[in-house]
N, C-alpha and C positions, 0 to 999 in steps of 0.2 A: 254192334259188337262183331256182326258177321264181316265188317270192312276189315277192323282191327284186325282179324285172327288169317283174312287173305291177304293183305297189305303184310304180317309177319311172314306168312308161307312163300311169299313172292320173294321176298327179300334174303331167305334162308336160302331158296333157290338160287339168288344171284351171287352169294357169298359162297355156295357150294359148285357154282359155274366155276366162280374164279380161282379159287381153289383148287382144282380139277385142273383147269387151264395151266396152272404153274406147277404141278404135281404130276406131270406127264411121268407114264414109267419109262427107263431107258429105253425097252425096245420098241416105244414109239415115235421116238426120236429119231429124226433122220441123221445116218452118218455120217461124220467131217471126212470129206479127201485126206486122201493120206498127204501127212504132211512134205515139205519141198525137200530134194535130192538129195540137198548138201545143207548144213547146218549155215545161221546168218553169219556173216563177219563181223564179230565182236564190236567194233568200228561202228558197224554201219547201222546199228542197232539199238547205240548205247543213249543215245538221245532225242528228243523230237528234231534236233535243228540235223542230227546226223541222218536217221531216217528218211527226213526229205530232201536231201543231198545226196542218200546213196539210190531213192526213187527214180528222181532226174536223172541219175549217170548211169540208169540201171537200161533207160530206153533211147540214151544218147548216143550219135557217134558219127562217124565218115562216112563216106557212098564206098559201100561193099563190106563194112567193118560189123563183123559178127558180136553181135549183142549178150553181153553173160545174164541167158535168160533164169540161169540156177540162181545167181543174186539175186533176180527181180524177186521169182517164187519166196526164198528165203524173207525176204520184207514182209509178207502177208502172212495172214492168222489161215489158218485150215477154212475154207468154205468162203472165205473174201471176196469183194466181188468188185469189177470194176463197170460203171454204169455213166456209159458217155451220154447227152441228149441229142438226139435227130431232130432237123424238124418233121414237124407233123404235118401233111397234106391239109389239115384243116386249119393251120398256122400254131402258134406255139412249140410245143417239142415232144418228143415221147422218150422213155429211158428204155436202152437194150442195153440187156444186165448180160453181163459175161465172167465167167470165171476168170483166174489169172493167165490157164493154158489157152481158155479160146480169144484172149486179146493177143496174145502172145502168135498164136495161129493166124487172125485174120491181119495183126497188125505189123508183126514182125518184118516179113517179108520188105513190103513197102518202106518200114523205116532207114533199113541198110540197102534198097534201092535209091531211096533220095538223100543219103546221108543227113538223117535227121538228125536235130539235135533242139532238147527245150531246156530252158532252166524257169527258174522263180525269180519273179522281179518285183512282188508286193507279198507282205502276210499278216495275216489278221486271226488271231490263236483264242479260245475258250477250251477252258480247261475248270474240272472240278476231278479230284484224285486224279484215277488211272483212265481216269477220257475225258481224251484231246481231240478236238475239232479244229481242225487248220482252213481256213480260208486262204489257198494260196493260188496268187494270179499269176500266171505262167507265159512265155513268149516262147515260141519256137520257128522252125520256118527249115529247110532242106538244101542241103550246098552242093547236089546236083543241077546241071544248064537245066533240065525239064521238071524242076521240084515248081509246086505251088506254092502262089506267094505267101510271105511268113504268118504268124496265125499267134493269136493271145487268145485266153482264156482266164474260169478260173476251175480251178481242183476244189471242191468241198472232201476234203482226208478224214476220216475219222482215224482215231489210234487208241489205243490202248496200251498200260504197262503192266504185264502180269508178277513185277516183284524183281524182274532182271533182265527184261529185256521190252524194246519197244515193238509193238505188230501195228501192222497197215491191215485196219478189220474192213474198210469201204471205200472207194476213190468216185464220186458222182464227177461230171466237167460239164460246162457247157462251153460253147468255142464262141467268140465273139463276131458278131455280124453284121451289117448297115443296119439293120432292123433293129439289132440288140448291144449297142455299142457298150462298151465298159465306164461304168460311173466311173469319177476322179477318185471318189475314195475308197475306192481297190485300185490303183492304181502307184506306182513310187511317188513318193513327195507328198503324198495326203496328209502326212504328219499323223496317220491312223497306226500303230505296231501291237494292237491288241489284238 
């Protein structure tokens, strides 16, 4: 009997952990960044296929061509994070998570030096309600004489729609390499569009 009544106390414990856990009070919660400068473009908002159209032409452009980084901001949710993969010294990869302003910061720069530009060239979508998971495989490459050679990937997007408009809540990448070449079915022509 004495198992019965601890095997209950355990278990009311773990139902009042979780509970707890999802019941946090406001002021333990950490605060969202204030949200981006200028409000989204109507446009660029209104759909998943729009969102990740106006993502790519948000980081795209010529050698010297200033980047409307108030657009990018406007795509993402308060607190979004973008989490490219390095490699790791010990091989595989590590994630360094950045907010919108500090990709914007380390990244910016460099891209309207080599006149960067990437688009989407494969996409693979799961979707149940208001989240969207975009698997989209990206090309890009710098039309600067000293840019590095051109560069594929793919974007894992998460998104969400809150009722009227669509937000960019996570952007993870990893970039393609000898080591870690891109299967055919992310790739165009897999005949994969889910």
């Amino acid at each position: 009997m004495s198992r019965i009544i601890a095997a209950a106390r355990l278990a009311a414990c773990g139902a009042a952990a979780t509970i707890a856990l999802f019941a946090l009070p406001a002021r333990a919660q950490t605060p969202l960044p204030p949200p981006a400068t200028q409000p989204a473009r109507p446009d660029d908002v209104k759909s998943v296929d729009a969102i990740i159209t106006a993502l790519y032409a948000s980081i795209s452009g010529k050698v010297g061509e200033k980047r409307d980084w108030d657009r990018m901001r406007s795509l993402f949710a308060p607190g979004a994070r973008l989490i490219p993969l390095a490699p790791a010294a010990a091989g595989g990869s590590r994630p360094v998570v950045l907010t919108v302003d500090d990709y914007i910061t380390r990244s910016g720069p460099r891209l309207e030096e080599m006149g960067f530009a990437e688009r989407e060239i494969a996409r693979r979508i799961e979707d149940y309600g208001a989240l969207v998971h975009v698997w989209s495989t990206y090309a890009g490459g710098g039309s600067a004489a000293n840019a590095p050679p051109p560069i594929r990937g793919i974007n894992s997007i998460q998104l969400s729609f809150d009722g009227q408009r669509w937000w960019v809540v996570n952007i993870m990448w990893l970039q393609e390499s000898p080591a870690n070449p891109l299967p055919a079915k992310y790739l165009p022509g897999s005949g994969r569009t889910d």
